[in-house]
N, C-alpha and C positions, 0 to 999 in steps of 0.2 A: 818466809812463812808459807806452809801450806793450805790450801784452799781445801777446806772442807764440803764436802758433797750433799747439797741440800734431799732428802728424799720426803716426795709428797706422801701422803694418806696413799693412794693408790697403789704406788710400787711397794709402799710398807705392807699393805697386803698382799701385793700381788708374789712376793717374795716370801710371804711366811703362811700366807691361808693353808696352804694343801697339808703341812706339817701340824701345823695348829688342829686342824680337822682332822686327822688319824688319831688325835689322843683324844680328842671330844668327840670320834664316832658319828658326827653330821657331816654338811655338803660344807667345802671350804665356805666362809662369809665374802661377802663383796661390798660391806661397807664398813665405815668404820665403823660402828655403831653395835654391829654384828661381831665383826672380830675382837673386840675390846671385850662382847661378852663370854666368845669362845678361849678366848685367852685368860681369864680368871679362871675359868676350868679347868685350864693345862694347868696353869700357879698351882693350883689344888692339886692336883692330879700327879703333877712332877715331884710336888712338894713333901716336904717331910712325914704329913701323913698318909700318904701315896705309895710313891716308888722312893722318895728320898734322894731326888736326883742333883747331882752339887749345881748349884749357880740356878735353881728353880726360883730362888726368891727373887732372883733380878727380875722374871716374867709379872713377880706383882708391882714392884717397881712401874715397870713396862706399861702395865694398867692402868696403873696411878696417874700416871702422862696421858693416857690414851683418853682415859675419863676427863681428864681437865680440857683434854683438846678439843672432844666432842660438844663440852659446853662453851668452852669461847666463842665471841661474835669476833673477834679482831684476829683476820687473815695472818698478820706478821707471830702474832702470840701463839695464832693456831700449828702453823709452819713449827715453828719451836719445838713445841710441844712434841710433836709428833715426830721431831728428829732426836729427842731425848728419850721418847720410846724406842725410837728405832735403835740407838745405843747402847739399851739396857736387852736387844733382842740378838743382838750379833752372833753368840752360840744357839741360839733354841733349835738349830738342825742337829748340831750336838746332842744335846737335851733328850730331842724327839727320837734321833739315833737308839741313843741307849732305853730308851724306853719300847723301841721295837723290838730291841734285843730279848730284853723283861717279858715280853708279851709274846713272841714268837714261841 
């Protein structure tokens, strides 16, 4: 069996803020609290009433996790959480890719 790679809140942004932030137009976010709300923007934004970009609905997913995680009190629940976002975030360089493309 392989050993999956846990990734904290932290490197969850610290890996996706800057991309997150070219489609929302502000400074990348540095909390969670922050990026959970710039990434409903991109959902929007990527999404079918936007650019129409394939696999934009996984970023509401993404959210959806990131929302639950922000309100958990329980460390191990929160952890979870936020690697099930991170899951549903594995293309958004993709994503943000082609939506540069769109916009250039």
């Amino acid at each position: 069996m392989t050993a999956t790679k846990t990734i904290t809140a932290d490197e969850l942004i610290s890996r996706h803020a800057a991309d997150i932030a070219f489609v929302t137009e502000v400074q990348p976010a540095t909390t969670l609290e922050g990026f959970s709300e710039q990434l409903a923007t991109v959902a929007h934004r990527l999404g079918k009433t936007w650019a129409d970009i394939q696999g934009a609905e996984e970023l509401e997913t993404a959210g959806t996790y990131l929302a639950d995680a922000i309100h958990s009190t329980d460390d191990a629940e929160r952890a979870v959480l936020v690697n099930r976002a991170a899951s549903y975030l594995c293309n958004v360089d993709e994503m943000v890719e082609e939506y540069r493309e769109m916009t250039d």
